[in-house]
N, C-alpha and C positions, 0 to 999 in steps of 0.2 A: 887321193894320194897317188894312183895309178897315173892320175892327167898332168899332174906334178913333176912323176918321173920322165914322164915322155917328154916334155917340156924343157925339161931340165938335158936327157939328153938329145935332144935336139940342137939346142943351144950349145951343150959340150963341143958338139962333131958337128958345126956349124952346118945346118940343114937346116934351120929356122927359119927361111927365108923361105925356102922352098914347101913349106907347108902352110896355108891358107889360115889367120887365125880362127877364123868363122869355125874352122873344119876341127881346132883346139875345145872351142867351145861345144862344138856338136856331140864329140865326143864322152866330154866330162858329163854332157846332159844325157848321152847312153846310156853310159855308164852308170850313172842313181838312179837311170828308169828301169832297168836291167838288175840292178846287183840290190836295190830295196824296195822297187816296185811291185815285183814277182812275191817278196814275204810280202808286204803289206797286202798284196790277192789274197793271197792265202790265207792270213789275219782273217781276212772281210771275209772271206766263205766262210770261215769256221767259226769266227762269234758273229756278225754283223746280220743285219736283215736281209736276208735276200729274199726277193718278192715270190721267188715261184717255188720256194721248198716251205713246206705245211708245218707250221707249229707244231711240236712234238710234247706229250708231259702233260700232266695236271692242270689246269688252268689257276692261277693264283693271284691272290691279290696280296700286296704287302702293306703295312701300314706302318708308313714312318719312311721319310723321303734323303735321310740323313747321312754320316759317312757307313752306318751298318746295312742300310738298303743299299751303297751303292758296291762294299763289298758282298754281299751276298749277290749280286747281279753278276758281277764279274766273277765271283766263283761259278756260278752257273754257264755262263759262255766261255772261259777257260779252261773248264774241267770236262765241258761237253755234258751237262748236266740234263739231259734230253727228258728225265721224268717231270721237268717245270718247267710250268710255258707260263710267265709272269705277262699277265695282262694289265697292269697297272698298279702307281702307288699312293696311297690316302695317308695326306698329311694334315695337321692341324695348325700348321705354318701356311700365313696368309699368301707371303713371299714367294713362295712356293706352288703356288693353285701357275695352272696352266703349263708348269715348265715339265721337263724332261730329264729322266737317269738313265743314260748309255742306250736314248730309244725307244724308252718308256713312260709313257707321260702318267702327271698327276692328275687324279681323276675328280678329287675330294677332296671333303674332309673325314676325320671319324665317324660324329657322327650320319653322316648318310653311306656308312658302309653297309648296311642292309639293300639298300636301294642296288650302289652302284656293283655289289655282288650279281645281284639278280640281272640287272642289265648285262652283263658283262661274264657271264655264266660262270662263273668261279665257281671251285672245286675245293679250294684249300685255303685257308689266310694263314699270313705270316706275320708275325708282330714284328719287326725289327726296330726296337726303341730298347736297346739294354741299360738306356740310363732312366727311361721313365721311374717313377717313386712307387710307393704299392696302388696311391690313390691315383697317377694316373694309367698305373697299369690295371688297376680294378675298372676303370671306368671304357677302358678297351677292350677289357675280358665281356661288360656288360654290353657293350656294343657287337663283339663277333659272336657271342650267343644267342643275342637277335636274327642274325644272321642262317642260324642252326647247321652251321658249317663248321668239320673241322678246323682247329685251328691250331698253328703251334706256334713257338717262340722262338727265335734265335738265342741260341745261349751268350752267355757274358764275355765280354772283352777280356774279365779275368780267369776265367776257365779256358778262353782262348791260348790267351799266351801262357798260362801255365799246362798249355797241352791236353787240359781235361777233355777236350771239345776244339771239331773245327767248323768254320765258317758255315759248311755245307751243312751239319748236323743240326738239327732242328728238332727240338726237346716240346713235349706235352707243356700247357700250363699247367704249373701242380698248387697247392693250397699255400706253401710256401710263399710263391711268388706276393700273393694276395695279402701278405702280413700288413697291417696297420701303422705301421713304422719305417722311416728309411733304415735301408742296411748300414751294419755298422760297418769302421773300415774301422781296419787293424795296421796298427803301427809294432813290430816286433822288434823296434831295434831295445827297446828297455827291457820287453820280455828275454830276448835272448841274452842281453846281456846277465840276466839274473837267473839263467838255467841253462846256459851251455856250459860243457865241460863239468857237470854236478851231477851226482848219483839222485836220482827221483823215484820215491816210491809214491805208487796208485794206488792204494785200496779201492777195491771194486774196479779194477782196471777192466773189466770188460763188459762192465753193465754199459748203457749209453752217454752217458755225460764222460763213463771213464774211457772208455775204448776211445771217444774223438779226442778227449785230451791227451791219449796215449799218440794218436796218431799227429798230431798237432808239434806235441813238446818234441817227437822222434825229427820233425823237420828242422828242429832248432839245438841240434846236434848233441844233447846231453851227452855226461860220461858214463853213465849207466840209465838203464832205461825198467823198472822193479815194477812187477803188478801181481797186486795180491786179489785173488779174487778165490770164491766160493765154486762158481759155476765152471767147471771145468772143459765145456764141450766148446761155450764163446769162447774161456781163455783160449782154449788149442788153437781154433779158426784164427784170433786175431794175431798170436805170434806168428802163425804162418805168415799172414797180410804183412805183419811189419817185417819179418826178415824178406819177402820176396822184396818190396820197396827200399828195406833200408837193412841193407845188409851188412854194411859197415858195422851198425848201432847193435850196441852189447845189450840185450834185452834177457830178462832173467821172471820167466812164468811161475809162479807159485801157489799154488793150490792152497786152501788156508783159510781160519778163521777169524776173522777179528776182536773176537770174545778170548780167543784161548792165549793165554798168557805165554803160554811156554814155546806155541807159534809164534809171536808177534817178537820174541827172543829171539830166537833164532833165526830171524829174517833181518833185527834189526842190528844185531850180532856180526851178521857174517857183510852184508850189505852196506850200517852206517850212513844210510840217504841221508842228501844235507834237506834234502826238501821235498813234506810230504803232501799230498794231494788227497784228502780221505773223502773220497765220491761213494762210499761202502755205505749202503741204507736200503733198507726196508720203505716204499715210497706206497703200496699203494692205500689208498684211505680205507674204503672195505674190509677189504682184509685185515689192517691193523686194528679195525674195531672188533675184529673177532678175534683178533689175537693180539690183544694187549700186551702180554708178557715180552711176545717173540719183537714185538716194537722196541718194549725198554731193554730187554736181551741186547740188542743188535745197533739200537739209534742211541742209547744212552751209555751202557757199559760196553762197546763193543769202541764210538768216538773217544770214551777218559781214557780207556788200557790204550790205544793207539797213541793219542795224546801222551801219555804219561812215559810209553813206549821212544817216540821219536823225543821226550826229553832228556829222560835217560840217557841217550846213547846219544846226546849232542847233534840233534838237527837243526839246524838253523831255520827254519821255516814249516810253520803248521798251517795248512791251508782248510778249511772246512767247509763242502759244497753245501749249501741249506738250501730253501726253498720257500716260497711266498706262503706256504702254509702254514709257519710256524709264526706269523703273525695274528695276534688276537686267534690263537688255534680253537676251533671247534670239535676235534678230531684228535685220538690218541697220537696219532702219524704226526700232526701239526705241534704238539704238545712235546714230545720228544726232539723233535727237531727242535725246538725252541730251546728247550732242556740243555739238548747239544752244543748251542750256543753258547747258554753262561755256562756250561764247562769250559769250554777250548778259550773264554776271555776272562772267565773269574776263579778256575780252580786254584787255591791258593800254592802247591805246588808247581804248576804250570807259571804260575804269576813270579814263582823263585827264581825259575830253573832260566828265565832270559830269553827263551827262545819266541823268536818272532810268530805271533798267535793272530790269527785274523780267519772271518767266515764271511762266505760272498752268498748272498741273496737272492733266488732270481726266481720266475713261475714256470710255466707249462714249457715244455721243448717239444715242438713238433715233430712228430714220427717215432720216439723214442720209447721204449720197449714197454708196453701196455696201455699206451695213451690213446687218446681219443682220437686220433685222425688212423693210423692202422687199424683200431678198432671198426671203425665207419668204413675203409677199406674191404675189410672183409667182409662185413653185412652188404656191402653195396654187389660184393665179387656173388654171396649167395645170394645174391634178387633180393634182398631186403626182409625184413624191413629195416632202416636207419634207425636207432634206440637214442634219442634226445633226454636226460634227465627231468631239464625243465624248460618250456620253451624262454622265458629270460635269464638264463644261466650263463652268463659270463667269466671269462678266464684268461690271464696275462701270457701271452706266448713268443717263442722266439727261436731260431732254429738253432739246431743242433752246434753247427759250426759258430756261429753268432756265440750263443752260452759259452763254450770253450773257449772262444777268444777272448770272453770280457771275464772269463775264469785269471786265466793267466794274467790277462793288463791289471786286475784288482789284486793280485798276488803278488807283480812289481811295482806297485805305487806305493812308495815312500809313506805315505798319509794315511794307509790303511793298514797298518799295523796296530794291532791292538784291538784293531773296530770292525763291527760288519758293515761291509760295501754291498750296496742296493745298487744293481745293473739295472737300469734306464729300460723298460719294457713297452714304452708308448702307450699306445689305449688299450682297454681291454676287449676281448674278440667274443663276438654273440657265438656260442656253441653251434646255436640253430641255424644261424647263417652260414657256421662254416658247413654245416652237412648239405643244408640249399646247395652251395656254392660244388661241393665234389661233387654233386649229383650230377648239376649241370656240366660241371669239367668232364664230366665222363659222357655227355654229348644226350643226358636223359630228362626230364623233367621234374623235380620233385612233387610229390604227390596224386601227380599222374599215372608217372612209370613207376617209382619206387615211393614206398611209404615211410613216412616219417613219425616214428611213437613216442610218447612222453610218456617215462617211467617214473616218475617221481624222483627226490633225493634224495640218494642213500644215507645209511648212518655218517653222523660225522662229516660232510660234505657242504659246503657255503653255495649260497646262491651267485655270491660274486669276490673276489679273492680279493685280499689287502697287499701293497708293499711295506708298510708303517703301520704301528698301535698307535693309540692315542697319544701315550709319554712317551712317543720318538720324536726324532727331528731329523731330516738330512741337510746334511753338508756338503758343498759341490767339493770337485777334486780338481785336478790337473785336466782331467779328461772328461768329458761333455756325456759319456753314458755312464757313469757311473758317481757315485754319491755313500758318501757316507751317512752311516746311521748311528745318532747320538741316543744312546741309552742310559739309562738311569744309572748312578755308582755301584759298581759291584759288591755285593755282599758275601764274601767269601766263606765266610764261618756259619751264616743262613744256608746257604747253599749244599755245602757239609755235609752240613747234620742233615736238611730235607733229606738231599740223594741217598744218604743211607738208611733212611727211616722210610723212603721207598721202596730200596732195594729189602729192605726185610721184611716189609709187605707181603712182596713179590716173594720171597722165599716162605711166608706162611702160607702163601695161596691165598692171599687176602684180596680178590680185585677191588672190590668196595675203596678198601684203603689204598688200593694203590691208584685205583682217579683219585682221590681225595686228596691224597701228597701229589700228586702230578701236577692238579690245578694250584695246590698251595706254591709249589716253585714256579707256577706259569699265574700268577695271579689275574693277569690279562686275557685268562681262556675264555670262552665262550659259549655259551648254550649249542648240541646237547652236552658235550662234553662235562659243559659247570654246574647245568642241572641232573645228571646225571652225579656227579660228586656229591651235591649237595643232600642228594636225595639220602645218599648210601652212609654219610660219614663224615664230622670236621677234623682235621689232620688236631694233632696233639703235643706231637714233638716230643714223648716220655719216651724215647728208647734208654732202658740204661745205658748206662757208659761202657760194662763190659760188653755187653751184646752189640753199639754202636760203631766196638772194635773190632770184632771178629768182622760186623757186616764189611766194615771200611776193608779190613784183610780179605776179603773173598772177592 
């Protein structure tokens, strides 16, 4: 622009003649050797090879030659990232062998990354493949543990741009990543539309399944945001969590039981949620064998009062979390939960009252507050040993966030009202391999360095989980993870009379009888659970009528 002006007036104030063009053009070429030659030096010293200043950082090798290796590179020479010295990248792209990213050539493939580790003195690997699936991220994890090098992962495109994470951060592999399944994606424009601007109440809002779908539904701007939970210390932590992030959102913590009537008044009284989310349960299987009562207590009559509670008072939607246990149940915990089902889709007042009633089905949630991967966590933190129930004990899993999103998409699909929706869990996961597997993520060897013990299987506990009994069927949906589950006709006036010929059991102190009417409502239950009923008592159905009314009244 400068050689333009000069040009220009040269020509105004007639001197054009008198300047040489050669000397125009000499100029203009000064000028872009001078005015972007000088940044382009500067460029070249500060990211570019220069021969005589020493590699500085960790020696690394990256695997995956793609656009995520070539931004991780360039964050590195931009940001002056001097603690990585990237000596090469292994791709499984044939296209790719021999060429070059910003200077650093491809060395490989996968698998000879042990080899070209060793050659090449490597310190660190970097996986950068955030689209790979679990199977061929499992099969890179099994290749850089050959290696016996740390190794980490670049985080996700989606954590990227949602700010969770930048480019430079570089995250542990964790047993998550390793799931059996591709991840789901989540489409919100149907969930939002069916719970922005609406009062939501959580029961058990701050156990795990509730706390992320609190944090979840608060992204998609409800009008009130209601969590009713027992455990007071998670409640406190997680309103703080949600008011520091979302502080706009009207969030209303409630201390509370779900048994107690004159509670579940009061909340529904003054609040009115168009749409409830009851995640409130007694989950683990041991314990509920030892404590029968506090199961039907909390997973039976704690889900009707709620239920009966949001009909009452005009909710428009009853959501019921369940779980893969209460299939063909072996276990009180699994029995109840089933229980909980043909309530929330067969109680004949429920069936009146119009309000939209549907339960979503799903197994294990990784990391979630008593389960087996925190569990193995801890053992591994005290030197072990690893406590495996049984080495072929397998179980359906899915991560925390995953669950809650196929929570919400089964609770806006049109087609799932009335029915339980079985969320898509893919294969199911060796117990024993997932503990091999943290062993090794943690950079140790099973059996070597830490030990691994089989305990047998407790009360009540399957060798390998079901999504469907015998007399189910699923039905696909709109959407590719999720399916419906077709059940038998509701028996509404059976149903009835069981739960309160249970509940009066339960108020004699009768355990006997109250397996015996548990399995009678779950007639699909399963040894020990059936042998255990069978052993004690067959269910009868003689409550009088007066005594059938008080139970119903209590």
């Amino acid at each position: 622009m400068s050689g333009v002006v000069f040009y220009v007036g040269l020509a105004l104030t007639g001197r054009l003649e008198a300047v040489p063009r050669s000397v125009m053009v000499l100029d203009w070429m000064s000028m872009m050797l001078m005015a972007g030659g000088l940044r382009f030096a500067a460029r070249w010293l500060r990211e570019g090879s220069v021969p005589w200043r020493a590699p500085d950082g960790r020696r690394v090798l990256v695997v995956g030659a793609g656009e995520a290796a070539e931004r991780l590179l360039r964050q590195i020479r931009h940001d002056n990232m001097r603690s990585l010295h990237v000596v090469g990248l292994v791709d499984d792209d044939e296209s790719k062998q021999h060429m070059s990213l910003h200077g650093v050539p491809v060395l490989g493939l996968t698998r000879q990354l042990s080899e070209l580790a060793s050659r090449h003195r490597a310190e660190l690997i970097v996986i950068a493949v955030p689209s790979a699936s679990p199977e061929q991220l499992r099969r890179i994890v099994s290749c850089c543990l050959q290696t016996k090098l740390e190794f980490k992962k670049l985080p996700s495109m989606r954590d990227i741009l949602e700010g969770r994470a930048s480019v430079s951060e570089l995250t542990p592999v964790a047993l998550e990543h390793l799931l059996v399944r591709d991840p789901v994606t989540f489409d919100d424009v149907a969930v939002r539309k069916d719970l922005q601007g609406q009062t939501v109440l959580i029961t058990g809002g701050a156990g795990s399944v509730g706390s992320e779908l609190s944090r979840q539904i608060a992204t998609l701007r409800p009008g009130k945001l209601i969590l009713l939970e027992q455990a007071e210390t998670s409640l406190y932590y997680l309103r703080l969590e949600l008011a520091r992030n979302f502080p706009e959102l009207d969030v209303r913590a409630i201390v509370g039981d779900i048994t107690e009537v004159g509670c579940l008044e009061r909340v529904f009284a003054a609040h009115t949620p168009a749409c409830v989310f009851h995640a409130a349960a007694y989950k683990h299987v041991p314990m509920m064998e030892e404590n029968p009562s506090e199961a039907i207590r909390n997973n039976v009559l704690g889900t009707l009062r709620v239920a009966e509670a949001a009909a009452r008072h005009g909710a428009g939607k009853f959501v019921l979390v369940s779980t893969d246990k209460a299939v063909n149940p072996s276990s009180v915990m699994g029995a109840t939960k089933r229980i909980a089902e043909r309530l929330v889709l067969e109680w004949p007042s429920l069936i009146m009252s119009g309000m939209d009633r549907r339960a979503v089905r799903f197994g294990n949630v990784l990391g979630s507050d008593g389960s087996v991967v925190p569990l193995f966590r801890r053992q591994l933190a005290a030197g072990g040993p690893i406590t495996v129930t049984h080495p072929e004990v397998t179980r359906y899993f899915m991560t925390l966030t995953e669950a809650a999103q196929l929570v919400l998409q089964a609770a806006a699909l049109p087609e799932c009202a009335g029915r339980i929706a079985m969320l898509e869990m893919g294969e199911s996961v060796s117990i024993l391999e997932m503990a091999e597997n943290l062993v090794r993520l943690s950079g140790l060897e099973p059996y070597r360095d830490v030990k691994i013990e089989f305990t047998g299987l407790r009360p009540g506990e399957k060798l390998h989980e079901e999504l469907m009994s015998g007399g189910e069927r699923a039905i696909p949906t709109s959407l590719d993870k999720i399916r419906i589950v077709q059940t038998s006709e509701p028996d509404g006036r059976a149903l009835t009379r069981g739960v309160a010929e249970m509940f009066a059991a339960l108020e004699r102190r009768n355990p006997s009888a109250v397996r015996a009417y548990m399995c009678a409502l779950v007639p699909e239950c399963q040894p020990p659970l059936k042998e255990s009923a069978k052993r004690n008592i067959a269910p009868t159905w003689s409550l009088p009528a007066p005594e059938l009314a008080r139970v119903r009244a209590v």
